[in-house]
ZATIKE-875584 format. One line per 10 residues: number of its first residue (from 1); for each residue x, y, z of N, C-alpha, C. Coordinates in steps of 0.02 Angstrom, whole numbers. Layout:
BEGIN
NUM) X:Y:Z:X:Y:Z:X:Y:Z; ...
END
This chain:
BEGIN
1) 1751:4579:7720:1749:4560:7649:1790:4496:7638; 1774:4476:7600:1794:4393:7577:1853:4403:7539; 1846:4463:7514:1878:4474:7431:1977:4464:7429; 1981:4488:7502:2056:4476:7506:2074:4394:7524; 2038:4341:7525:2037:4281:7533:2053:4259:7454; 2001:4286:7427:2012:4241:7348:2026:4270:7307; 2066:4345:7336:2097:4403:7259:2146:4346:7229; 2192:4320:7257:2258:4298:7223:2227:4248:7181; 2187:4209:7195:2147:4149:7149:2147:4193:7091; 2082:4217:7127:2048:4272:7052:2091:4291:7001
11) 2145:4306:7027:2223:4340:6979:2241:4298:6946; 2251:4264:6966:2280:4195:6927:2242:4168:6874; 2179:4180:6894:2163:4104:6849:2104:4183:6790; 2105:4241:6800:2065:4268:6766:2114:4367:6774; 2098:4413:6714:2123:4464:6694:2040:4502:6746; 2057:4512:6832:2035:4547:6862:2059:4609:6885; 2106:4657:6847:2140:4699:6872:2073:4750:6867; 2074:4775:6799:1995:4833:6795:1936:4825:6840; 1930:4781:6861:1864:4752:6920:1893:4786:6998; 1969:4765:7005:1984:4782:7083:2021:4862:7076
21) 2035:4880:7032:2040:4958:7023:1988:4997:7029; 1935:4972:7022:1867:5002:7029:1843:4993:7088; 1842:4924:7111:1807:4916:7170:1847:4931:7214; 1926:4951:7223:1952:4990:7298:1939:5067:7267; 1928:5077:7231:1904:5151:7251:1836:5168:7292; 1795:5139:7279:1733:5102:7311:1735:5079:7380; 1760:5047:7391:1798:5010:7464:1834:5061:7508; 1879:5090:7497:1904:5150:7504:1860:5224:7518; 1839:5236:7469:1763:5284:7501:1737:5284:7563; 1730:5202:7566:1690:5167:7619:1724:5183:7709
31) 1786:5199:7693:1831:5199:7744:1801:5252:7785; 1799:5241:7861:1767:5300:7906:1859:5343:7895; 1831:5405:7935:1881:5458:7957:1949:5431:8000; 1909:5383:8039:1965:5346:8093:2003:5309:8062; 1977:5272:8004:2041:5239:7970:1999:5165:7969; 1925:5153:7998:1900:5092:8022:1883:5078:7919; 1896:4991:7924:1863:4985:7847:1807:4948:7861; 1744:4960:7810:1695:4901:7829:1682:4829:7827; 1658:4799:7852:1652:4724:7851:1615:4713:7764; 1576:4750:7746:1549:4746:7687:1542:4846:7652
41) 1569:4805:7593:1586:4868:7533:1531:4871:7482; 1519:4918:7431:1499:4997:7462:1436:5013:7525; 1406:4961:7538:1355:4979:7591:1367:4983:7641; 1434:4951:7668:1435:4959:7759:1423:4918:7796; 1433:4887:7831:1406:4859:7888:1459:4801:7934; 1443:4858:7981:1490:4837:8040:1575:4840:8022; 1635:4844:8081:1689:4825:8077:1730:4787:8122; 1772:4727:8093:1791:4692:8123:1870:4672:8080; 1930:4662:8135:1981:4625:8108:1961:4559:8040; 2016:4580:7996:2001:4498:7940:1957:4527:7883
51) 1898:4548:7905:1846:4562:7860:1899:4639:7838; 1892:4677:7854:1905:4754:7823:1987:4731:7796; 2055:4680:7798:2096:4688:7779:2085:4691:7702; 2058:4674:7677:2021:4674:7603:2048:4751:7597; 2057:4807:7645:2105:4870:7623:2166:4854:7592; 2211:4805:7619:2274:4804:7623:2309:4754:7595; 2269:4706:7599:2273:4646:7572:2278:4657:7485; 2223:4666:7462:2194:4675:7391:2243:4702:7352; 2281:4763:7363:2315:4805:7336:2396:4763:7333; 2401:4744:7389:2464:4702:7390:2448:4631:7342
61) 2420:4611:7343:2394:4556:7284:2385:4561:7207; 2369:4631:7211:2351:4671:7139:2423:4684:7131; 2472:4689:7149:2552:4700:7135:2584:4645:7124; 2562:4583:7178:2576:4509:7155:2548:4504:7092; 2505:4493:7072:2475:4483:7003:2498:4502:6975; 2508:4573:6953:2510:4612:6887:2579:4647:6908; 2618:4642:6936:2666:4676:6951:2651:4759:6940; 2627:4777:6962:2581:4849:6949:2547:4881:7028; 2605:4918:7028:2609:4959:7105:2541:5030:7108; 2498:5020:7069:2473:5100:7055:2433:5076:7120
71) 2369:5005:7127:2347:5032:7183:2379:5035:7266; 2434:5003:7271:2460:5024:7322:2486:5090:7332; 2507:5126:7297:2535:5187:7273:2459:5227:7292; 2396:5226:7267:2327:5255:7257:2307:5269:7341; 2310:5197:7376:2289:5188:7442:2320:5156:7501; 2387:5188:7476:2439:5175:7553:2415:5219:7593; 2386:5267:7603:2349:5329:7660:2320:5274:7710; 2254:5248:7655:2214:5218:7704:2240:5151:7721; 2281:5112:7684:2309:5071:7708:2338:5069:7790; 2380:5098:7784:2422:5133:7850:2359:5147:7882
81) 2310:5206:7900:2258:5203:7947:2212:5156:7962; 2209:5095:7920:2155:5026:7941:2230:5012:7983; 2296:5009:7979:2321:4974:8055:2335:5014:8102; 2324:5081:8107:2324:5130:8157:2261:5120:8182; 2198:5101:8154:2137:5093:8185:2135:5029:8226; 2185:4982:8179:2161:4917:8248:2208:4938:8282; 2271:4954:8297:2308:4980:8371:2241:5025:8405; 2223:5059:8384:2175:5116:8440:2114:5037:8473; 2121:5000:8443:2052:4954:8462:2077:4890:8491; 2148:4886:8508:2174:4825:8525:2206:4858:8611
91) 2210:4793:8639:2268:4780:8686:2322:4729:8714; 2361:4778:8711:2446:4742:8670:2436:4701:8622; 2409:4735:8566:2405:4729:8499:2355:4650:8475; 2311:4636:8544:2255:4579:8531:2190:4619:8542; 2174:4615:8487:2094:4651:8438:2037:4647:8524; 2013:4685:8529:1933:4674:8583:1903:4632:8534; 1894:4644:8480:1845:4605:8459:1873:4580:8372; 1812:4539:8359:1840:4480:8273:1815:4432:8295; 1799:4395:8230:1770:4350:8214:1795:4271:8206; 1864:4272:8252:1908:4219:8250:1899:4201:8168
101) 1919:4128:8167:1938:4087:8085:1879:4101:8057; 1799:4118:8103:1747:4088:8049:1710:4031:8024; 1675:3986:8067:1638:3935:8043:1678:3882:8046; 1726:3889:8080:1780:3843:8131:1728:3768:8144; 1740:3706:8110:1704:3663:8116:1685:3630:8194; 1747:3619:8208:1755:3608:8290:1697:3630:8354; 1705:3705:8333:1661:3755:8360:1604:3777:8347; 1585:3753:8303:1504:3776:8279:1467:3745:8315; 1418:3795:8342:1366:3793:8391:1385:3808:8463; 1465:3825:8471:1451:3840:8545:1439:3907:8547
111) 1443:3937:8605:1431:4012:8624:1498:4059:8604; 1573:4029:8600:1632:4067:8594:1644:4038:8526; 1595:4031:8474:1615:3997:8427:1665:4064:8382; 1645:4140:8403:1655:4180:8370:1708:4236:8419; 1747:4210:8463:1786:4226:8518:1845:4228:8512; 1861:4200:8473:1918:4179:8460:1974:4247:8392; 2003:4288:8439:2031:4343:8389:2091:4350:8362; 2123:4280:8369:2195:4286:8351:2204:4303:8262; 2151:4286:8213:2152:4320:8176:2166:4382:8167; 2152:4432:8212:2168:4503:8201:2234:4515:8248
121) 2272:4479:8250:2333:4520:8318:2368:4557:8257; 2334:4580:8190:2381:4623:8144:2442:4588:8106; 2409:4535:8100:2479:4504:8061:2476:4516:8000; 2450:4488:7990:2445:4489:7883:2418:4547:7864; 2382:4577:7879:2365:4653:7881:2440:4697:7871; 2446:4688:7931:2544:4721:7929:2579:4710:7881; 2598:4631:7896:2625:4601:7827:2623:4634:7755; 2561:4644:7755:2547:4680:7674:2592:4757:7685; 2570:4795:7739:2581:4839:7741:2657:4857:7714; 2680:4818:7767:2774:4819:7788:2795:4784:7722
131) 2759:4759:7659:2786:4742:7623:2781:4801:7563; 2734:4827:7566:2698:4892:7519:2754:4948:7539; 2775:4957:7602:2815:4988:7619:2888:4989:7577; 2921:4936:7542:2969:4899:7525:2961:4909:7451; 2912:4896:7423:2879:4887:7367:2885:4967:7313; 2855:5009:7363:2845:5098:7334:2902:5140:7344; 2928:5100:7411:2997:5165:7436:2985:5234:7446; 2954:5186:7545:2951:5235:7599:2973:5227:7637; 3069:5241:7641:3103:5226:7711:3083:5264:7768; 3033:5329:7758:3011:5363:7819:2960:5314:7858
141) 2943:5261:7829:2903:5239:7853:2936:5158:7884; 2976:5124:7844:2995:5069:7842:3023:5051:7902; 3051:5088:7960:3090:5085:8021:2993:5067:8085; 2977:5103:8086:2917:5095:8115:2853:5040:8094; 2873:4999:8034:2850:4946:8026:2873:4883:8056; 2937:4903:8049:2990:4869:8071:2992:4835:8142; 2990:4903:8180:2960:4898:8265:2907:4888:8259; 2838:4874:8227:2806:4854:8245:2795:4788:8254; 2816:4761:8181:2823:4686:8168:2854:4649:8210; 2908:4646:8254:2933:4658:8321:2866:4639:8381
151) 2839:4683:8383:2807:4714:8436:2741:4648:8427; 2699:4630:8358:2663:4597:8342:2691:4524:8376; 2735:4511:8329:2794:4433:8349:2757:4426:8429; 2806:4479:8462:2801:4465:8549:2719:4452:8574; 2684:4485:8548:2615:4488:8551:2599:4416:8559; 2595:4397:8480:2580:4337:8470:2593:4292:8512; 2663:4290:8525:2716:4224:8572:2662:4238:8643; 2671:4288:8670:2653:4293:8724:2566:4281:8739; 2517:4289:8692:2453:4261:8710:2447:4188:8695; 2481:4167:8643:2453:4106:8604:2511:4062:8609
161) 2551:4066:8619:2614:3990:8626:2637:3994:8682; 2626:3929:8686:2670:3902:8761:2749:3887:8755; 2774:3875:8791:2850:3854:8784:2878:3807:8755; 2823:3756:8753:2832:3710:8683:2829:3702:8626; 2788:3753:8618:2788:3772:8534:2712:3764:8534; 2655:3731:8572:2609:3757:8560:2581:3789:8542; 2543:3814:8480:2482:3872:8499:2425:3848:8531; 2382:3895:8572:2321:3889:8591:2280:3885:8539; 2228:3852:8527:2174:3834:8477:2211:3814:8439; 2263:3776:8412:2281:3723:8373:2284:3735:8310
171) 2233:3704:8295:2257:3699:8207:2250:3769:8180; 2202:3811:8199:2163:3855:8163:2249:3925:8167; 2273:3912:8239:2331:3972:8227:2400:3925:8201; 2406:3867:8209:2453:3835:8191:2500:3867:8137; 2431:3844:8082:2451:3881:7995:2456:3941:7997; 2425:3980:8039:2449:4060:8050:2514:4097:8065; 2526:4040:8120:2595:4061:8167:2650:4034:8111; 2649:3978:8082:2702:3950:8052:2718:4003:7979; 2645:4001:7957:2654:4021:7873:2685:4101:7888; 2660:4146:7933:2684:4206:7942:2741:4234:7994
181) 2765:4203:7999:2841:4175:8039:2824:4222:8108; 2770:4202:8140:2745:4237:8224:2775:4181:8273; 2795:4116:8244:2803:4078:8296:2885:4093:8326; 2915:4094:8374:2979:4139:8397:3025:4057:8372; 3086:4098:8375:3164:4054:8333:3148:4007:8360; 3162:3931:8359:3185:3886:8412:3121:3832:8388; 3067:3866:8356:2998:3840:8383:2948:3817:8345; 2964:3855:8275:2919:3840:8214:2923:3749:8200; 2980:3720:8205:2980:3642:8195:2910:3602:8261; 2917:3627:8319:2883:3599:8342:2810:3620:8332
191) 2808:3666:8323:2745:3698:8306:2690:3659:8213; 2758:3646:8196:2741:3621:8115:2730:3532:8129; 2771:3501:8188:2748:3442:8198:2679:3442:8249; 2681:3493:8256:2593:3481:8301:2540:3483:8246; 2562:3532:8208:2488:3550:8162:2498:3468:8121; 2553:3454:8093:2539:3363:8065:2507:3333:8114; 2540:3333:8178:2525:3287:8226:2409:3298:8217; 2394:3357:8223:2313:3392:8225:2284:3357:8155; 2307:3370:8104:2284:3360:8039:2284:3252:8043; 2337:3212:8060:2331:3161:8092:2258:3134:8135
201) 2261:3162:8186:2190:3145:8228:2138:3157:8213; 2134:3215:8155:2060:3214:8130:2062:3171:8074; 2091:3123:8048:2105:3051:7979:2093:3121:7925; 2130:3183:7932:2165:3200:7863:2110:3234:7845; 2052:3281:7887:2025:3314:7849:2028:3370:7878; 1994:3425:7853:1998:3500:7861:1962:3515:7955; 1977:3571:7984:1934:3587:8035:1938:3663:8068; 1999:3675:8023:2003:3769:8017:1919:3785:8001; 1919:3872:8007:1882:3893:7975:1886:3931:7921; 1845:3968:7884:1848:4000:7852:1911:4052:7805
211) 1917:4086:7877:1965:4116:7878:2042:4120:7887; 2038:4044:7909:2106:4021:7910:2128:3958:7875; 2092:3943:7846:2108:3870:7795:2134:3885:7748; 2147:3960:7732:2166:3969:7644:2255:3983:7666; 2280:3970:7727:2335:3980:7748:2375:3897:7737; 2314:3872:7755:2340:3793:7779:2376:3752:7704; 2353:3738:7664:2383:3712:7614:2464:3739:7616; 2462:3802:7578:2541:3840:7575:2585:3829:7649; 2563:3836:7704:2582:3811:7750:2617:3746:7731; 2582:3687:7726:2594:3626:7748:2650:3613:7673
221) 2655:3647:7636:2719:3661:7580:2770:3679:7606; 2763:3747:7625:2815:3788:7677:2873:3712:7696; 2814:3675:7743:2854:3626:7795:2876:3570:7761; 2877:3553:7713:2891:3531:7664:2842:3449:7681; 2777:3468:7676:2718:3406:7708:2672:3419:7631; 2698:3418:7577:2648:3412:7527:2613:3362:7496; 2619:3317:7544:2579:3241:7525:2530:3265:7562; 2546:3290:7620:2463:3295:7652:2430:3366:7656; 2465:3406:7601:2404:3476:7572:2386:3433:7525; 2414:3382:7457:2362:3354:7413:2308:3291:7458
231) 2328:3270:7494:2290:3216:7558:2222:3278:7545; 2224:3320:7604:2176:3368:7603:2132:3399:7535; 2165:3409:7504:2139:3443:7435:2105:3385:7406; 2111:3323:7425:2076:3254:7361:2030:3255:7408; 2026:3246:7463:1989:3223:7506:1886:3249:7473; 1842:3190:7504:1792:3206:7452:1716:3211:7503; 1757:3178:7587:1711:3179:7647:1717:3235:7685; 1664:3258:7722:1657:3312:7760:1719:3282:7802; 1748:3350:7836:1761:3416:7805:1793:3435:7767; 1797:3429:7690:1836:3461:7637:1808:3498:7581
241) 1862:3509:7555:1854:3560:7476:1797:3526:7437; 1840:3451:7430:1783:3405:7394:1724:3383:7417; 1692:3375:7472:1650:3384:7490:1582:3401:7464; 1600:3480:7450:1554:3532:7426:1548:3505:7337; 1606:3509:7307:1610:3477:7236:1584:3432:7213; 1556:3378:7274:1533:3302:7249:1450:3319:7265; 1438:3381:7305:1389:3397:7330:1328:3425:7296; 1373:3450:7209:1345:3506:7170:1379:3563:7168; 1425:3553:7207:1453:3636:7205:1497:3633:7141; 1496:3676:7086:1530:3689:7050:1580:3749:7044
251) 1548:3830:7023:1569:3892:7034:1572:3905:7110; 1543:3904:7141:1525:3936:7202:1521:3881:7249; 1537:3899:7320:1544:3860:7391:1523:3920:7437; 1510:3870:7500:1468:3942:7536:1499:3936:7610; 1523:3975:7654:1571:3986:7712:1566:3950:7743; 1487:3902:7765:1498:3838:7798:1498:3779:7760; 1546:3727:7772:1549:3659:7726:1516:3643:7691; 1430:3636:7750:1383:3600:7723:1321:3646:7699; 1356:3701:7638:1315:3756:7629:1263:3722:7584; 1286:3668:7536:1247:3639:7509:1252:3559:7486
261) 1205:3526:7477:1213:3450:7500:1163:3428:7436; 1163:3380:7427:1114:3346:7348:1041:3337:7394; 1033:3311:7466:986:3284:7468:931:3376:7495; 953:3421:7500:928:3447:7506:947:3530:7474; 991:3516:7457:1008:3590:7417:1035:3644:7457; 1035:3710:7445:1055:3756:7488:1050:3768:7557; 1080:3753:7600:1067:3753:7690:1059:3848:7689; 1054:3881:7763:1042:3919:7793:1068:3968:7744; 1033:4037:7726:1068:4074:7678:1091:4127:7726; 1078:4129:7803:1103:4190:7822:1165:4166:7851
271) 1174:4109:7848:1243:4096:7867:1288:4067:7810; 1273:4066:7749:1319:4028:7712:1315:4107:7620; 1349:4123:7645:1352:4172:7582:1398:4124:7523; 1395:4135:7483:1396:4103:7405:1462:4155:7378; 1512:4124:7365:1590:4150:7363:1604:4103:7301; 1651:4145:7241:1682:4074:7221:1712:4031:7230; 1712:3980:7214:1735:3897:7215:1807:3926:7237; 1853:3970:7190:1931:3972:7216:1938:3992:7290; 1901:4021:7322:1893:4071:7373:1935:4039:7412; 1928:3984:7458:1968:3939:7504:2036:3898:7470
281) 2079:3923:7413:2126:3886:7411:2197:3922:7407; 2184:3989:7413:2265:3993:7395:2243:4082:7425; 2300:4089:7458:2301:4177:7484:2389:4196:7477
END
């Protein structure tokens, strides 16, 4: 589901509380026995890291917004079992399977375009969790989040950064590792001058995907680089926000860049689903 990408937008800029009180009960239903959530709500289909955090995510956002703990309070059960389900489906806590960033510009069209799972090593998923934890006041629980978050960190360090502060695949975990503090002590500076150094060589435009671009802006704040989240955000040539805007896109943008274009209108509909316009700017 998309929906934990552009809840915090949605909050902000519109009174969506009655809409997502409804629809995680719905979503929730949806949840198998194991704790798995679906890629798509109320019908189903398929499960994968990223897509199903829309459990965990949503509810923790719905508390950002409205300062109003009921749905975390409603669906901390299943919360907690969507990350007991990706431990049963991971090893040393990296997912078998996910859909990496998502329409990753770089990568479109190769064969591993969709290989890439550092999206799911349980970070922000957790995150919500271990913060929901904090939030309701469940110290029975808060010690074992604790070790896990721990346990994630090492995860991370150990598949995806090198000793220099590298991550593997670059930009797309850069903003991941930095914004959600996975990158180990010593390391986040070098790690925050690579992703400038990345955002540099492509002349300042986007090349995350989907799923990881709504990290990148707040990121590049974090590091205190906010000339070049507004650089990015004005920007009006493929690959950007503006892009799509100069394109026709008004309400709605669609998962790949070039979902729609003036000289020809809507590209591929089985690959470009129609999300609102806020969807990619702020998580």
């Amino acid at each position: 589901m998309a929906t934990q990408v552009f809840i915090r937008t949605a909050a902000y800029n519109m009174d969506v509380g009655p809409f997502f009180t409804a629809w995680m009960k719905t979503f929730n239903d949806s949840q198998t026995s194991d704790g798995a959530y679906p890629n798509v709500s109320p019908k189903g289909w398929g499960v994968s890291p990223a897509w199903g955090d829309a459990g965990v995510i949503c509810p923790f956002m719905f508390y950002w917004a409205y300062g109003d703990t009921k749905l975390i309070r409603e669906h901390y059960d299943g919360m907690c079992a969507w990350i007991d389900y990706l431990k049963t489906r991971s090893t040393d806590l990296i997912p078998a399977c996910g859909r990496g960033s998502w329409h990753v510009v770089e990568l479109r069209g190769r064969p591993d375009a969709e290989g890439r799972d550092f999206d799911g090593v349980l970070r922000l998923e957790h995150a919500a969790v271990e913060r929901a934890v904090e939030i309701i006041g469940k110290p029975e629980d808060a010690e074992r989040y604790r070790a896990l978050a721990a346990e994630i960190k090492s995860a991370f360090a150990r598949e995806f950064i090198s000793e220099d502060g590298r991550i593997h695949g670059d930009a797309d975990l850069l903003s991941d590792g930095v914004v959600v503090g996975l990158v180990p002590s010593g390391l986040p500076e070098a790690a925050a001058d690579r992703l400038v150094e990345l955002i540099e060589e492509r002349d300042y435009h986007l090349s995350t995907g989907f799923l990881g671009v709504n990290l990148l802006l707040p990121t590049l704040t974090d590091i205190g680089r906010l000339d070049l989240a507004y650089r990015l955000l004005q920007n009006t040539t493929y690959p950007s926000w503006g892009y799509s805007i100069v394109n026709g896109a008004t309400t709605t943008v669609g998962s790949d860049g070039t979902a729609i274009q003036k000289e020809h209108g809507f590209s591929d509909a089985g690959m470009n689903s129609i999300q609102p316009l806020c969807v990619r700017f702020v998580w």
